[in-house]
C-alpha positions in Angstrom: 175.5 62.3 114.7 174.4 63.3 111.0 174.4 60.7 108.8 176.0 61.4 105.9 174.4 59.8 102.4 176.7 58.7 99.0 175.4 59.7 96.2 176.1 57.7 93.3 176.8 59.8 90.8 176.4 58.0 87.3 178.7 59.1 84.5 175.8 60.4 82.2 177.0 59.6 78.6 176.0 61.5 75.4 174.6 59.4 72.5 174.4 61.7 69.4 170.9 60.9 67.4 171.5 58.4 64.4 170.0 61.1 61.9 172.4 63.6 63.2 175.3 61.3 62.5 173.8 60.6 59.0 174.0 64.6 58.3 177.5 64.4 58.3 177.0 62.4 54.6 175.8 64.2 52.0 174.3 62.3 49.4 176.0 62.3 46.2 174.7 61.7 42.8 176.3 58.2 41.3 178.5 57.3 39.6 181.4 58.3 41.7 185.1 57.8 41.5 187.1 57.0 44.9 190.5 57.8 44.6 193.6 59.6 46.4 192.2 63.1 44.7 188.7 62.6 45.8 189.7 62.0 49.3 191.5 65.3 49.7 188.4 67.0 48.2 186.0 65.2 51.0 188.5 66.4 53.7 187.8 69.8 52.2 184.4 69.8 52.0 183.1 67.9 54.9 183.1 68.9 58.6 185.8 67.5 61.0 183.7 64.4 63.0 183.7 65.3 66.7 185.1 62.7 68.9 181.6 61.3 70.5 180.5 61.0 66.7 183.9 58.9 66.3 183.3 56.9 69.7 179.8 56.4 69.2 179.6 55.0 65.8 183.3 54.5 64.5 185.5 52.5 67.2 182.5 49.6 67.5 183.2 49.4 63.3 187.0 49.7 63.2 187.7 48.8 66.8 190.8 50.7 68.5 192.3 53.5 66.6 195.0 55.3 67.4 195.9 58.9 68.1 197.3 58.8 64.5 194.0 57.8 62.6 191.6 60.0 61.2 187.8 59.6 59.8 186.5 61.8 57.1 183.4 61.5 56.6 182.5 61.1 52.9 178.9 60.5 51.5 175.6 58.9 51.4 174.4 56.6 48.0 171.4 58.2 47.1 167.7 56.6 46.7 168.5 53.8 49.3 165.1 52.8 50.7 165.7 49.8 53.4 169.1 51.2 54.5 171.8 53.6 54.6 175.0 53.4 52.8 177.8 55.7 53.9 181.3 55.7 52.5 184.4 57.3 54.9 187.7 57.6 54.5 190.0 55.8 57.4 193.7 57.5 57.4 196.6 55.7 59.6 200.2 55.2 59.6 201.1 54.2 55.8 197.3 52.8 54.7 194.6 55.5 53.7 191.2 53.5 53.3 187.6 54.1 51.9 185.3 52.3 53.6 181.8 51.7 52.5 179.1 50.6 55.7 175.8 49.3 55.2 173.2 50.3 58.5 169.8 49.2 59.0 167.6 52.4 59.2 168.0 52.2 63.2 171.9 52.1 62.5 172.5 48.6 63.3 175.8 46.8 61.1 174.7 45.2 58.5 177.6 45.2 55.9 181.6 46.6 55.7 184.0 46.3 53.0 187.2 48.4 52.1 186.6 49.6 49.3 190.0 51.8 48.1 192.9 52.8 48.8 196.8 52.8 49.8 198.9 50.4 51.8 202.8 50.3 52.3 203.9 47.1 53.7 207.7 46.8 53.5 208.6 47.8 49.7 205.4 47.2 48.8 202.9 49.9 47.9 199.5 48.9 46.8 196.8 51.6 45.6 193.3 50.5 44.6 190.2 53.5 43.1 186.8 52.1 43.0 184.0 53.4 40.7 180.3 53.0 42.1 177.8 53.3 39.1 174.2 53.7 39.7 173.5 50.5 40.3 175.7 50.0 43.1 177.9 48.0 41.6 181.8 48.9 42.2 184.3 48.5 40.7 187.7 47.9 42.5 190.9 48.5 40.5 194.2 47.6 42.5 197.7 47.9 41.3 201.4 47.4 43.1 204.2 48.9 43.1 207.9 48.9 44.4 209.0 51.6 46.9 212.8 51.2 45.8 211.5 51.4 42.2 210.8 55.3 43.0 207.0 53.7 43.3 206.6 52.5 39.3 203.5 51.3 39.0 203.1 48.0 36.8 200.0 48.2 34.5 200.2 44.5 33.4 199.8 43.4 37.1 196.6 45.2 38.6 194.1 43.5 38.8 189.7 44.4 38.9 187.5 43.3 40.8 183.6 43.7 41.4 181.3 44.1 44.3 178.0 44.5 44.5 175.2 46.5 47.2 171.8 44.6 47.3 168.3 45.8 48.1 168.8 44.6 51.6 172.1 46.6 52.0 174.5 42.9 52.1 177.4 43.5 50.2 178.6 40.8 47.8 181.0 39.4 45.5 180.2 40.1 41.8 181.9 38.9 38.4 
């Protein structure tokens, strides 16, 4: 009788190269403004991420996303020596996000902070832009406004904030 043998087949998984994931973020001269415009310009200019890219390097950042959430990638600051520091935009149901990550030069976490952008909770809409100067220092603008108001915004109430990026890629609190 012929013995027959199992083979175990091992699911082979594809890792994409951490320098190819970087080419997705071009690197941009500073300063930059991040704003609603500027993210529909980035969705323009920049390739569609494919889904390993997104699995690979996305869900262990943002956790699980749904089928409704989209990455675009964005940029790359320029002249970063120790690290790389990418900025994508995050889209879901009612909140749009730009998100600036820190990686070591192997692409290990070092820093994450939301940097921009829209949320709608309730009757509540709250928009922030962010300007990064050359020095890495942004600077976070956010406002609020009522949706039953037809969305008027209220000058008097936003409110700025700063954050800095340091030589080691950290990203801190500045005032």
């Amino acid at each position: 009788m012929a013995e027959h043998s199992h083979e175990h087949t091992e699911k082979r998984e594809i890792r994409i190269p951490f320098s190819q994931f970087l080419e997705h973020f071009p690197e941009v001269p500073l300063p930059t403004i991040l704003s609603e415009e500027t993210a529909h310009s980035f969705s323009k200019e920049n390739e569609v991420l494919h889904s390993l890219i997104i699995d690979q390097y996305f869900m262990p950042l943002e956790g699980d996303m749904d089928e409704f959430t989209e990455i675009v990638p964005c940029f790359r600051f320029p002249e970063t020596k120790d690290f790389h520091a990418i900025v994508y935009w995050k889209a879901g149901l009612l909140q749009y996000y730009f998100i600036l990550v820190t990686l070591s030069l192997k692409g290990e976490l070092i820093d994450r902070r939301v940097l921009a952008g829209t949320f709608v909770d309730g009757e509540t809409v709250t928009q922030s832009v962010a300007t990064i100067d050359e020095d890495w220092i942004i600077t976070i603008v956010t406002g609020q406004a009522k949706t039953d108001r037809g969305a008027l915004y209220d000058a008097t109430a936003s409110k700025t904030t700063s954050v800095e990026v340091m030589p080691d890629g950290s990203i801190i609190d500045s005032e």
